[in-house]
PASEBA-1860 file (N, C-alpha, C; in nm, 3 decimals):
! residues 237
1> XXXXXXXX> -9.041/-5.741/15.032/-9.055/-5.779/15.173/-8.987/-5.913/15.198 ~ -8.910/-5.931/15.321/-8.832/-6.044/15.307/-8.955/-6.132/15.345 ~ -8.869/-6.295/15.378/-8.979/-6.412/15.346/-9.010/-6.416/15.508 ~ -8.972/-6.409/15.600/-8.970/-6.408/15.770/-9.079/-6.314/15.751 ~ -9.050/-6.167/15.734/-9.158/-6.086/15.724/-9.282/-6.121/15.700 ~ -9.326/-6.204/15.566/-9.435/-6.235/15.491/-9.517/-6.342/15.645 ~ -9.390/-6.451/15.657/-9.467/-6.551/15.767/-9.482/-6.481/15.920 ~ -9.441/-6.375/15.951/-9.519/-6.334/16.073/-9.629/-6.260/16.052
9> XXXXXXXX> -9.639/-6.197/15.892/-9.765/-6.120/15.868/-9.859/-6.192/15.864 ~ -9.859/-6.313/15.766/-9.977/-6.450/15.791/-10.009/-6.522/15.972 ~ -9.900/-6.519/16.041/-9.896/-6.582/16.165/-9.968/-6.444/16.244 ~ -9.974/-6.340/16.188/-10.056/-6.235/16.305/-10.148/-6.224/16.220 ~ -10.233/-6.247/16.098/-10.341/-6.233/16.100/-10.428/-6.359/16.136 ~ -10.363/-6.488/16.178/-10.407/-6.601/16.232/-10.500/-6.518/16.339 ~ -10.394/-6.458/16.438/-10.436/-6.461/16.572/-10.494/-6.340/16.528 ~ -10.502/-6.241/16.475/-10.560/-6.109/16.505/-10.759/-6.166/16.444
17> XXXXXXXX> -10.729/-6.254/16.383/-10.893/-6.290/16.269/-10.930/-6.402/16.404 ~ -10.851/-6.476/16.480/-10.874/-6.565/16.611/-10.917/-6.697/16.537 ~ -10.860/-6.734/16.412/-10.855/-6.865/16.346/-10.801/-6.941/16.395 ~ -10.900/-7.105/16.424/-10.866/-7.196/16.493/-10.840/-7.332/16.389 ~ -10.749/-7.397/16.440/-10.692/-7.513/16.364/-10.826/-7.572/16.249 ~ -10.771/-7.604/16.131/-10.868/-7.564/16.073/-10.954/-7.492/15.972 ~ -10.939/-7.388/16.001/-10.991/-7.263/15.952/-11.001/-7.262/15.868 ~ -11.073/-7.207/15.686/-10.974/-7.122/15.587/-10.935/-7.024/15.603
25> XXXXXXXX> -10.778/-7.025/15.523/-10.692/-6.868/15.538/-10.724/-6.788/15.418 ~ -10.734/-6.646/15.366/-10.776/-6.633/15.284/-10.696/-6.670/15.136 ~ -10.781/-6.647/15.068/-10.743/-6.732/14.910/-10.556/-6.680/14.905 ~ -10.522/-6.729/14.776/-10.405/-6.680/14.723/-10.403/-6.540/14.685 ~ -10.454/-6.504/14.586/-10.515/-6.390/14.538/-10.497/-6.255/14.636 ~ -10.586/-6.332/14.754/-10.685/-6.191/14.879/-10.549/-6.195/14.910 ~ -10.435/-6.298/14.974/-10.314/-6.296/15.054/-10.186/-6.187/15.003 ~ -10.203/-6.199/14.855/-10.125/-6.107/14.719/-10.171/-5.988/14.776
33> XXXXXXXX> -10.259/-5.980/14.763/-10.334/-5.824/14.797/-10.269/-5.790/14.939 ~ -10.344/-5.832/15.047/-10.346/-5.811/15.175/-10.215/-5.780/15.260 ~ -10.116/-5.857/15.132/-9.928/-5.842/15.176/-9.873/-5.811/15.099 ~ -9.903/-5.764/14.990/-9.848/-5.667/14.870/-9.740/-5.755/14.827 ~ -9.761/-5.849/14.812/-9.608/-5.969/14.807/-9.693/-6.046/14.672 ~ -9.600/-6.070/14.587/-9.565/-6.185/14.483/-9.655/-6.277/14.509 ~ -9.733/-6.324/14.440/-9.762/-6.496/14.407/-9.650/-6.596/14.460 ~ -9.480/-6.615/14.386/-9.416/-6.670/14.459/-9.342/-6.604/14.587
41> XXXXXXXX> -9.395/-6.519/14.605/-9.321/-6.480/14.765/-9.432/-6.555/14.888 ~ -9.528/-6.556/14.835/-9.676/-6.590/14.915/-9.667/-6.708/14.942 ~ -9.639/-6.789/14.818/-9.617/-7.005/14.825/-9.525/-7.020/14.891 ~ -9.375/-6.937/14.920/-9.299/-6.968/14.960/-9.270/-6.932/15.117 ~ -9.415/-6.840/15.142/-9.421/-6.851/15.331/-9.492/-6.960/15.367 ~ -9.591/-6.976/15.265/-9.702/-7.068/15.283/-9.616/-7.180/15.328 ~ -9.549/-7.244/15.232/-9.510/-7.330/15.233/-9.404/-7.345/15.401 ~ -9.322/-7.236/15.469/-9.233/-7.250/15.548/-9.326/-7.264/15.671
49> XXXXXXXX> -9.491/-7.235/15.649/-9.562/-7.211/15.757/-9.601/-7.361/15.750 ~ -9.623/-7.413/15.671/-9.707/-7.549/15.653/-9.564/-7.640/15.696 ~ -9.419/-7.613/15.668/-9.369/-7.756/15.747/-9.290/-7.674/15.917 ~ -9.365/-7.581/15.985/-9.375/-7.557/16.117/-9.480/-7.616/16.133 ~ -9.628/-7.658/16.100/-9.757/-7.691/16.122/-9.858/-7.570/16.149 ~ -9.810/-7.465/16.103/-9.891/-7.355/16.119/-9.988/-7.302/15.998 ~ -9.999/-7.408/15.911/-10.085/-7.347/15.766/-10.019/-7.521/15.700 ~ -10.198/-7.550/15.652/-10.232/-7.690/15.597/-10.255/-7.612/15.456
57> XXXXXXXX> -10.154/-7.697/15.308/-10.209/-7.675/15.243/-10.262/-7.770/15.164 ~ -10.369/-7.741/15.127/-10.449/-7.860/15.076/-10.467/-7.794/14.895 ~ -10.434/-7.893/14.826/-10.391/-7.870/14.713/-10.547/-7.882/14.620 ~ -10.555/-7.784/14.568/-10.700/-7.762/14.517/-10.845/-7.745/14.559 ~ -10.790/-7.727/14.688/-10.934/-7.692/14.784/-10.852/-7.530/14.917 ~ -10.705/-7.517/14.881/-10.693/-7.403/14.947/-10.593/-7.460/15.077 ~ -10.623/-7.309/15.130/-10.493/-7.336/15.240/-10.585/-7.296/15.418 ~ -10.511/-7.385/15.492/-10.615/-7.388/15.620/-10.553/-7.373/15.739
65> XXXXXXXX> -10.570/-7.296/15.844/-10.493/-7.338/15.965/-10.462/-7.460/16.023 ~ -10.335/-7.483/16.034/-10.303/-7.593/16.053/-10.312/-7.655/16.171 ~ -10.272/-7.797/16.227/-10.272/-7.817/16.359/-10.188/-7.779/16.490 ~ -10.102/-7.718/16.415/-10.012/-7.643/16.517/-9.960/-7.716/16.652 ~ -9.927/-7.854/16.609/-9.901/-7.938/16.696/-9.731/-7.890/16.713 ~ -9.693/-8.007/16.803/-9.567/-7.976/16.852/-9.457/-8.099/16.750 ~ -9.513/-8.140/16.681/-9.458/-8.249/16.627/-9.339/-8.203/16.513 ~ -9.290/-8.106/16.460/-9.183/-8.026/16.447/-9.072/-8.010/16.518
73> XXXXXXXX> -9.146/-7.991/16.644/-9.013/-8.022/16.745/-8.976/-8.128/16.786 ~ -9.040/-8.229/16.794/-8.989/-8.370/16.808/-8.887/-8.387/16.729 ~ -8.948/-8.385/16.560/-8.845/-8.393/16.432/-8.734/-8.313/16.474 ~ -8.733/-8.222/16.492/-8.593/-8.138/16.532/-8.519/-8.177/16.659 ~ -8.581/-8.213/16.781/-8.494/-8.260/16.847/-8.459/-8.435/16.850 ~ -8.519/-8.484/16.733/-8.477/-8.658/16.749/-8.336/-8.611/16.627 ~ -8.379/-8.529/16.575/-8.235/-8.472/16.447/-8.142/-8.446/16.510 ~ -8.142/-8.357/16.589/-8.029/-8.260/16.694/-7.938/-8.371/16.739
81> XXXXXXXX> -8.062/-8.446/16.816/-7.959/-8.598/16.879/-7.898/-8.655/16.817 ~ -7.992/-8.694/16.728/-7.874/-8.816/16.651/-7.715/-8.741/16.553 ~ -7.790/-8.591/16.540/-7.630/-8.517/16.466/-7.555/-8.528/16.572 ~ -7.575/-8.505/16.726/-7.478/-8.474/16.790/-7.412/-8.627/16.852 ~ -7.445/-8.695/16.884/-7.456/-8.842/16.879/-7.323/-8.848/16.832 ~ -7.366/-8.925/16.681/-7.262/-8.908/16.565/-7.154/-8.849/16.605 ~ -7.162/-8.679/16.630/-7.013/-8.605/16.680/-6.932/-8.679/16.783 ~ -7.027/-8.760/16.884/-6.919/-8.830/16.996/-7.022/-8.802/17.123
89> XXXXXXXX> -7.095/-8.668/17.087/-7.172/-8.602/17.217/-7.276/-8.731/17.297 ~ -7.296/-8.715/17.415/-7.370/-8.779/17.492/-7.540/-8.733/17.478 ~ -7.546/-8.731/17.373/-7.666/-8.645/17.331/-7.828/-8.740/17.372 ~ -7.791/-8.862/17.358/-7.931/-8.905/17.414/-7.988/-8.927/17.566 ~ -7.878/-8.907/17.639/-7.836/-8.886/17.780/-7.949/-8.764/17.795 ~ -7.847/-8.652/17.758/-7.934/-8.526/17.752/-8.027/-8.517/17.712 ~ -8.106/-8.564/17.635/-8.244/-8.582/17.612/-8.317/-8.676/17.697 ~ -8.232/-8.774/17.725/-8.307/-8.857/17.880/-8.339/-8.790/17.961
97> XXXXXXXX> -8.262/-8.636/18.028/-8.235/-8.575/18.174/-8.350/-8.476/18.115 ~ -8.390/-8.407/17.989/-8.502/-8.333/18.009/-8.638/-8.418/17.978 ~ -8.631/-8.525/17.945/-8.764/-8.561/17.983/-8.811/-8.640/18.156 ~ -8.671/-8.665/18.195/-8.702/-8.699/18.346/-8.763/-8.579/18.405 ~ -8.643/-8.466/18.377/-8.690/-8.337/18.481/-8.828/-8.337/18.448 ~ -8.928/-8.330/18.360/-9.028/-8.261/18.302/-9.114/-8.419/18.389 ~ -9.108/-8.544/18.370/-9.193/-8.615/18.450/-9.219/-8.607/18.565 ~ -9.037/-8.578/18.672/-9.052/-8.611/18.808/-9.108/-8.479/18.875
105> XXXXXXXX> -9.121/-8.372/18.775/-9.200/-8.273/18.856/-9.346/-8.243/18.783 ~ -9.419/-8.329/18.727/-9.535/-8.335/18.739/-9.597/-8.453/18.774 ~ -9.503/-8.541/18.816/-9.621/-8.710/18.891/-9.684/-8.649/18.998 ~ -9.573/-8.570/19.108/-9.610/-8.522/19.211/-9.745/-8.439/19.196 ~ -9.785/-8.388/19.102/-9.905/-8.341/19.121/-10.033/-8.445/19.029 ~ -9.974/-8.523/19.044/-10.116/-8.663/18.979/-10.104/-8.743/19.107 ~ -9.981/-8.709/19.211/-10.114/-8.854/19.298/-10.170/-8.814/19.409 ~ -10.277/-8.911/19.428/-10.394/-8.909/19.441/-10.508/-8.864/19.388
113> XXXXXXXX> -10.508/-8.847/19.257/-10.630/-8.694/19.169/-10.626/-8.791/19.062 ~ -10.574/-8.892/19.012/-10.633/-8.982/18.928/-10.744/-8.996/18.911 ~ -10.805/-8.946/18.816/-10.992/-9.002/18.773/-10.969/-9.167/18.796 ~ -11.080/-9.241/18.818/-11.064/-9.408/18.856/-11.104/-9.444/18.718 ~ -11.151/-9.369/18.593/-11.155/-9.446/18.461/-11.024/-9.437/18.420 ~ -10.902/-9.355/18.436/-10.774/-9.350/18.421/-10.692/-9.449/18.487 ~ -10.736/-9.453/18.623/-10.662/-9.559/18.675/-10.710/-9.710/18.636 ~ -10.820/-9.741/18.572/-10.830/-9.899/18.503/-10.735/-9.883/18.415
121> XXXXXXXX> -10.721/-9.764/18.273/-10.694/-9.838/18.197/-10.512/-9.819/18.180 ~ -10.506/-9.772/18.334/-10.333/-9.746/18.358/-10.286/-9.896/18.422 ~ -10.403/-9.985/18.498/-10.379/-10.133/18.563/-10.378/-10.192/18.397 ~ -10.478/-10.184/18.325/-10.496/-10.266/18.223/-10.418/-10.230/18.113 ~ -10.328/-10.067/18.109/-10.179/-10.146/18.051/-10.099/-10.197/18.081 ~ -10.096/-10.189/18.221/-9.984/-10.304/18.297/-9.994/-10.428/18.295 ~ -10.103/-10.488/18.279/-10.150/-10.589/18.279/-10.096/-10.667/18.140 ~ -10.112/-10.546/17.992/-10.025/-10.601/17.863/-9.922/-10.575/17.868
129> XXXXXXXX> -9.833/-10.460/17.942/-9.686/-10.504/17.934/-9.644/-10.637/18.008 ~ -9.726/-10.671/18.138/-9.641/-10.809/18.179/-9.669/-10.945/18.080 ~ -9.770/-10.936/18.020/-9.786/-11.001/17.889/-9.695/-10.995/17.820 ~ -9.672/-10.867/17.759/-9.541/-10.878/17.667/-9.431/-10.894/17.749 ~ -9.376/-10.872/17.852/-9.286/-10.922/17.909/-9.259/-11.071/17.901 ~ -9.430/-11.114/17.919/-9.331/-11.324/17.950/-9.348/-11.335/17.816 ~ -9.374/-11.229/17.675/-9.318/-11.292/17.543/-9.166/-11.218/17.544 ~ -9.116/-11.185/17.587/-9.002/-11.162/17.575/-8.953/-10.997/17.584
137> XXXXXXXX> -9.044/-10.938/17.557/-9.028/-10.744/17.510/-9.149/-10.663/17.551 ~ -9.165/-10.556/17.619/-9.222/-10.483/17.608/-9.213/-10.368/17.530 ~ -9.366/-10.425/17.452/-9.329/-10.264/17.300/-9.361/-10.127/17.346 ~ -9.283/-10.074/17.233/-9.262/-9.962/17.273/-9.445/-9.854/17.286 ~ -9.489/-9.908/17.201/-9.645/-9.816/17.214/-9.722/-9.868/17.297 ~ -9.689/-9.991/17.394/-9.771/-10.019/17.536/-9.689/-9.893/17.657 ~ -9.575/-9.867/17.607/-9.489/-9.828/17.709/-9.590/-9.648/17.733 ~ -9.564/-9.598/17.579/-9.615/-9.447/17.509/-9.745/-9.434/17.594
145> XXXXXXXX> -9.837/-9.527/17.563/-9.986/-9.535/17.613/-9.980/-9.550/17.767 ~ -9.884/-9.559/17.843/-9.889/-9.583/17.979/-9.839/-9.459/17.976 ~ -9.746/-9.399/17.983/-9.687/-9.230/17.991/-9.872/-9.102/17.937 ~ -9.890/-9.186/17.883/-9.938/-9.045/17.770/-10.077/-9.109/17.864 ~ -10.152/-9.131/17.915/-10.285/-9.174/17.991/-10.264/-9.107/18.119 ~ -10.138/-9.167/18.210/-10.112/-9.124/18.332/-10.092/-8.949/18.371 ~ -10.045/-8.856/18.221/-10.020/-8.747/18.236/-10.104/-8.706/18.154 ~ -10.220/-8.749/18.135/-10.358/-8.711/18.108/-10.416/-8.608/18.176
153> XXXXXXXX> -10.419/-8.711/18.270/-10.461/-8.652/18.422/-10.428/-8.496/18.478 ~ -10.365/-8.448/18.407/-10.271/-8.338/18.440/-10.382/-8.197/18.362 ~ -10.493/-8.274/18.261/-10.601/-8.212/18.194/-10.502/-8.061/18.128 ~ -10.414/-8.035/18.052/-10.313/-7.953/18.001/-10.254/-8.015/17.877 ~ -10.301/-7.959/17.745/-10.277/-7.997/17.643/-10.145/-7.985/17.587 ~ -10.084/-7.870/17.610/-9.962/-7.849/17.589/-9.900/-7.918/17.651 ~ -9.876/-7.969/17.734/-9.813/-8.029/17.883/-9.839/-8.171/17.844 ~ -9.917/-8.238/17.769/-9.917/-8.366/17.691/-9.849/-8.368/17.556
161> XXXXXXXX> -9.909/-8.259/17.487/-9.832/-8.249/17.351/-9.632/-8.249/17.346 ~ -9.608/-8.171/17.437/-9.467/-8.174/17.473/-9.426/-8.266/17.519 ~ -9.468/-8.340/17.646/-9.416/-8.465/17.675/-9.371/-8.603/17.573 ~ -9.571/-8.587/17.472/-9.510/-8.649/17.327/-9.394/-8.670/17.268 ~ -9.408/-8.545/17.265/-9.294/-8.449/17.141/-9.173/-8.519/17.228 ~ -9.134/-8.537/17.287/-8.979/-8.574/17.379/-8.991/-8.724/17.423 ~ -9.142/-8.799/17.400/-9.095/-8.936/17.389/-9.042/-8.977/17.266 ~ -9.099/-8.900/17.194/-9.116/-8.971/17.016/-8.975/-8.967/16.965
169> XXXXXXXX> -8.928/-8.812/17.056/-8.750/-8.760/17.024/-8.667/-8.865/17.036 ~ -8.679/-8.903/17.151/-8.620/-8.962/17.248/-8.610/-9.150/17.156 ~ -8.705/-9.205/17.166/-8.763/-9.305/17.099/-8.718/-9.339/16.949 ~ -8.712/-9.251/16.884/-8.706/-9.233/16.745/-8.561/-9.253/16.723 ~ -8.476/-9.186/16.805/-8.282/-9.197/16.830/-8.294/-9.322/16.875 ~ -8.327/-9.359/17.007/-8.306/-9.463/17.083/-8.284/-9.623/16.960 ~ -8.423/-9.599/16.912/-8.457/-9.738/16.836/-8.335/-9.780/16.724 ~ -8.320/-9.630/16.641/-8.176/-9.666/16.548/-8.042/-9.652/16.584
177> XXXXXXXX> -8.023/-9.623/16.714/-7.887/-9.618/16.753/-7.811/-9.747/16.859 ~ -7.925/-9.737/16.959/-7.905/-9.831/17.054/-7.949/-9.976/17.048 ~ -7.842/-10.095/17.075/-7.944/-10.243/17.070/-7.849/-10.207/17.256 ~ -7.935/-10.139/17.334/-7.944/-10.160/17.448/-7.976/-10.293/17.539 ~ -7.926/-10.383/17.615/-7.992/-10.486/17.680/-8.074/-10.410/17.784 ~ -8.200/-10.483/17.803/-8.321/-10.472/17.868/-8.399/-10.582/17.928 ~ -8.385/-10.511/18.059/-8.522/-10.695/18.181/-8.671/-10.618/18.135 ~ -8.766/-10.703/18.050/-8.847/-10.623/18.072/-8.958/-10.653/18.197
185> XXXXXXXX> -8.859/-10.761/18.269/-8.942/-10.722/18.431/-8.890/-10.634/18.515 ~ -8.782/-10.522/18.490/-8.793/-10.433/18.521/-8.837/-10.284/18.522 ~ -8.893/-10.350/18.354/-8.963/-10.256/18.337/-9.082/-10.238/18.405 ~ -9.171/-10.373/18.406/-9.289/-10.385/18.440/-9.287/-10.344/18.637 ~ -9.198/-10.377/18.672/-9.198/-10.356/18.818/-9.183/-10.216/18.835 ~ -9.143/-10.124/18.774/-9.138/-9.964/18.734/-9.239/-9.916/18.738 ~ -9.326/-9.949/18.642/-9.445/-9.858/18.608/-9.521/-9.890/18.718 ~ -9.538/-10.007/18.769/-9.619/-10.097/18.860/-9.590/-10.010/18.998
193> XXXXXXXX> -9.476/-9.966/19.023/-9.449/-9.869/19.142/-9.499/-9.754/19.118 ~ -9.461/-9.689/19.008/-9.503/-9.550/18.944/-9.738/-9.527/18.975 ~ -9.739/-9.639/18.927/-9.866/-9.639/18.928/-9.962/-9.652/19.101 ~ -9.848/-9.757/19.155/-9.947/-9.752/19.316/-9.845/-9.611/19.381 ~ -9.820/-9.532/19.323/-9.749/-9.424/19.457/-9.860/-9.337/19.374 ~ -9.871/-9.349/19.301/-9.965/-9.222/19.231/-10.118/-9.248/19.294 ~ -10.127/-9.394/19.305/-10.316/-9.401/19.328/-10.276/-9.411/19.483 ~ -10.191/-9.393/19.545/-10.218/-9.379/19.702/-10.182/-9.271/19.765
201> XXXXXXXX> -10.128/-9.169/19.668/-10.149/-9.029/19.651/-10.036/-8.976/19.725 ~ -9.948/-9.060/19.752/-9.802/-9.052/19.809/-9.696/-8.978/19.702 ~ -9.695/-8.841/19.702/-9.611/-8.740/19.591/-9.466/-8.807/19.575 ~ -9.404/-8.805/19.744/-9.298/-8.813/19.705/-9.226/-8.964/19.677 ~ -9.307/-9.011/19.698/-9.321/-9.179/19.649/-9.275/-9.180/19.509 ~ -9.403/-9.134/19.433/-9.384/-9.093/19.279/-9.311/-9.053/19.223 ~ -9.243/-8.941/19.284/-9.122/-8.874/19.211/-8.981/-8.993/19.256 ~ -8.979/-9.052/19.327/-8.888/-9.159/19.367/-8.879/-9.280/19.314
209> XXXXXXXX> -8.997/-9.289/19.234/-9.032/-9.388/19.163/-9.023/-9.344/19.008 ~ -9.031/-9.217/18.952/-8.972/-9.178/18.828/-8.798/-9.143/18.794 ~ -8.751/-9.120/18.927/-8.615/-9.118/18.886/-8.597/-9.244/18.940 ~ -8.611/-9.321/18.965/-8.596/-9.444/19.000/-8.570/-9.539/18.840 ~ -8.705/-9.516/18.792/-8.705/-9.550/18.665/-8.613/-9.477/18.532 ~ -8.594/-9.338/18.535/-8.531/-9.310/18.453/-8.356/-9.345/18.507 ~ -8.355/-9.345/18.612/-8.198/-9.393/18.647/-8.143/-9.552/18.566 ~ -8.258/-9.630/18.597/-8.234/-9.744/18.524/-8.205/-9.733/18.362
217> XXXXXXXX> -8.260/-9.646/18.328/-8.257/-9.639/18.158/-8.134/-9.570/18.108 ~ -8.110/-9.483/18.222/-7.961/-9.399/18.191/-7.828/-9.479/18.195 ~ -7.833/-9.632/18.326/-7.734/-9.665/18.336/-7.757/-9.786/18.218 ~ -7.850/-9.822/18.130/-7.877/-9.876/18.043/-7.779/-9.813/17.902 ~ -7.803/-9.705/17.908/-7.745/-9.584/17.812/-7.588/-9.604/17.805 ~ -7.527/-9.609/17.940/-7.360/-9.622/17.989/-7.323/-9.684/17.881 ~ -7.230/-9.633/17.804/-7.106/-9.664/17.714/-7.209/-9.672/17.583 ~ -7.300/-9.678/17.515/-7.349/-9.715/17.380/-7.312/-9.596/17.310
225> XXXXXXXX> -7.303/-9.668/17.166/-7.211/-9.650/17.067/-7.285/-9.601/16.946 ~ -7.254/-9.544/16.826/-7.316/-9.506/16.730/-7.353/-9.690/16.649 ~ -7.416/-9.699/16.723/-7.427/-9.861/16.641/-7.603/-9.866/16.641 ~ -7.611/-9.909/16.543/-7.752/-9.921/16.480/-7.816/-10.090/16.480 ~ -7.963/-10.048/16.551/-7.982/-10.193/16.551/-8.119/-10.210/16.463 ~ -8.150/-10.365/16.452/-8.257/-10.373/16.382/-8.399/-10.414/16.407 ~ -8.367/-10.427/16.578/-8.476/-10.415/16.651/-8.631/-10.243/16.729 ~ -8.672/-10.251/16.605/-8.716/-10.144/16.616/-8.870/-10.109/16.696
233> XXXXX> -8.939/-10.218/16.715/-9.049/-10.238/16.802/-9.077/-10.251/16.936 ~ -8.947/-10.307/17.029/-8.932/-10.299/17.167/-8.881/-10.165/17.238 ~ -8.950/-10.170/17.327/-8.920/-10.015/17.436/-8.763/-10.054/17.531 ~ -8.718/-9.913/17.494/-8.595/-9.879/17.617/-8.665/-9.933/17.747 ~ -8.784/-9.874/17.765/-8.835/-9.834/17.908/-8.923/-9.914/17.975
END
């Protein structure tokens, strides 16, 4: 039986048994049996399932459903970029334009519907990026924690997990390729808009205020080079 075969037979008895992240899968042994497959034909789905995130194996206590996060795809698309990069391609551009599309059409449905424990602690990261601003930088995981709180709100796990997945992409290229110049009081005046069009429940405010912001970062982007910097803690954004 080929090895694709073996990992959709394990990936449908996930869902057919309704095993949740977690789980145990059955032994080595029961799996031999159950797929008429090899000992090493078995380790070697195991194994292709465990670096998708679909099967945890835990070495002397067995193998478990995994978290089945999206964080695979991040790795693959911060890879994609930077191979294509390298070629000459405008590749982090393009990864800028699908995480705009994917923001500026869901702010519009966060404003005004902000829970008010969301909206403190969306003032009270603003409050540490202009901090880090008059030290000089706003880091990059004050920036993450302002994105990833505000599209909270949106109560859709996938729809957070992906957004992740395409900052981290995004982020992960950015930091080793680009020594981009950056105001980070423009940053702070960004989010600071982003945040009162959302709590005054003004849609198209918001979406005017996310391409607003990603426009700045794109013309930030204009002309950079396969050049690697060694500033790895401050945000593009």
């Amino acid at each position: 039986m080929a090895a694709r075969d073996l990992q959709e037979r394990i990936k449908k008895l996930i869902v057919d048994r309704r095993l949740a992240s977690g789980a145990p899968l059955p032994t080595e042994p029961e799996l031999m049996e159950f797929l008429g497959a090899s000992r090493n034909s078995v380790r070697e789905a195991l194994k292709a399932l465990q670096a998708m995130g679909i099967v945890e194996i835990r070495h002397g206590f067995g193998t478990y459903v995994g978290p089945m996060s999206l964080a695979p795809m991040a790795e693959g698309l911060a890879f994609r970029t930077l191979a294509a990069h390298h070629r000459g391609e405008d590749s982090l551009r393009q990864l800028l334009d699908l995480r705009e599309t994917m923001e500026t059409g869901l702010v519009s449905r966060l404003a005004g519907r902000l829970p008010g424990a969301d909206l403190v602690e969306l003032e009270s990261l603003l409050i540490r990026m202009e901090q880090e601003a008059a030290d000089g930088a706003v880091l990059a995981e004050t920036d993450r924690a302002f994105h990833a709180t505000l599209y909270r709100g949106l109560d859709n796990v996938l729809l957070s997990e992906a957004l992740e997945a395409f900052w981290d992409a995004f982020h992960q290229v950015q930091r080793d390729l680009a020594d981009v110049p950056r105001d980070p009081r423009v940053t702070c005046r960004q989010h600071r808009e982003i945040l009162e069009a959302v709590r005054s429940g003004d849609s198209l405010r918001a979406e005017e205020a996310v391409r607003d912001h990603f426009g700045t970062i794109r013309s930030r982007l204009s002309g950079t080079g396969p050049q690697v910097t060694h500033s790895r803690h401050n945000a593009l954004v």
